[in-house]
C-alpha positions in Angstrom: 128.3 229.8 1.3 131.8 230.3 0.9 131.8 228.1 -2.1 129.0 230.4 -4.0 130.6 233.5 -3.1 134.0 232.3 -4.8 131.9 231.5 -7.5 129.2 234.2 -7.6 131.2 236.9 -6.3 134.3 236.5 -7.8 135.8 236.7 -4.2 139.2 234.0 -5.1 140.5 235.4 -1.3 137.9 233.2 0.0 139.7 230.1 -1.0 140.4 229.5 2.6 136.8 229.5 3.7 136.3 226.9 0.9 139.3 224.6 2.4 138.1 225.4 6.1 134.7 224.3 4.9 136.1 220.9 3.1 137.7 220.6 6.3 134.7 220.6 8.0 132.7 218.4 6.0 135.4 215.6 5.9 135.6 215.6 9.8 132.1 214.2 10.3 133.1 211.6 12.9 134.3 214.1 15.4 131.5 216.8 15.9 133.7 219.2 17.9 135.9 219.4 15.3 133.4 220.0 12.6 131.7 222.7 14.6 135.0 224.3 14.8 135.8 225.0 11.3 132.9 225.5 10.2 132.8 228.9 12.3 136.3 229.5 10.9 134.9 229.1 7.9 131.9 231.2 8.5 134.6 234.1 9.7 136.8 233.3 6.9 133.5 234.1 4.4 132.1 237.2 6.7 136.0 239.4 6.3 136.4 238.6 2.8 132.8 240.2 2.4 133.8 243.1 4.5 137.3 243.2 2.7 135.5 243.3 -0.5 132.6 245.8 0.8 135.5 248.3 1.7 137.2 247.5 -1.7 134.6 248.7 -3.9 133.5 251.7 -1.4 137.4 252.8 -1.8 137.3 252.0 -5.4 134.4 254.2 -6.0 135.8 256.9 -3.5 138.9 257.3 -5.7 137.2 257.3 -9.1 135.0 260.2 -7.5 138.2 262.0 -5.8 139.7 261.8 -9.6 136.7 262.7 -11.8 135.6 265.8 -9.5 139.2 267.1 -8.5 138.4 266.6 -4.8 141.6 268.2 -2.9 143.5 269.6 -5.9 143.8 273.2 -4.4 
């Protein structure tokens, strides 16, 4: 998952989502281990989703706020 949304989504901040996942993958002889970074991974991909979710919302606010003349007077 975090390897599509870097790709699909454009989101590059989940980079570290894609390590955490290599991480994971390589660590096959230690279970505990794996589990681990795969939920950090999984964490890492679920706030760059909400970081990009409020991104665009704020984007979108401040194109509205400029094109209407919200607060000017």
């Amino acid at each position: 998952m975090s390897i599509l949304s870097v790709l699909f989504c454009l989101l590059v901040i989940n980079i570290v989502g894609v390590v955490l996942a290599g991480i994971a993958l390589g660590s096959s002889d230690d279970p505990a281990k794996m589990r681990r970074y795969t939920r950090y991974s999984w964490i890492s991909t679920a706030v760059c989703f909400v970081v990009a979710v409020l991104g665009f919302l704020g984007f979108f606010l401040f194109l509205d706020h400029i094109r209407f003349g919200y607060g000017t007077g």
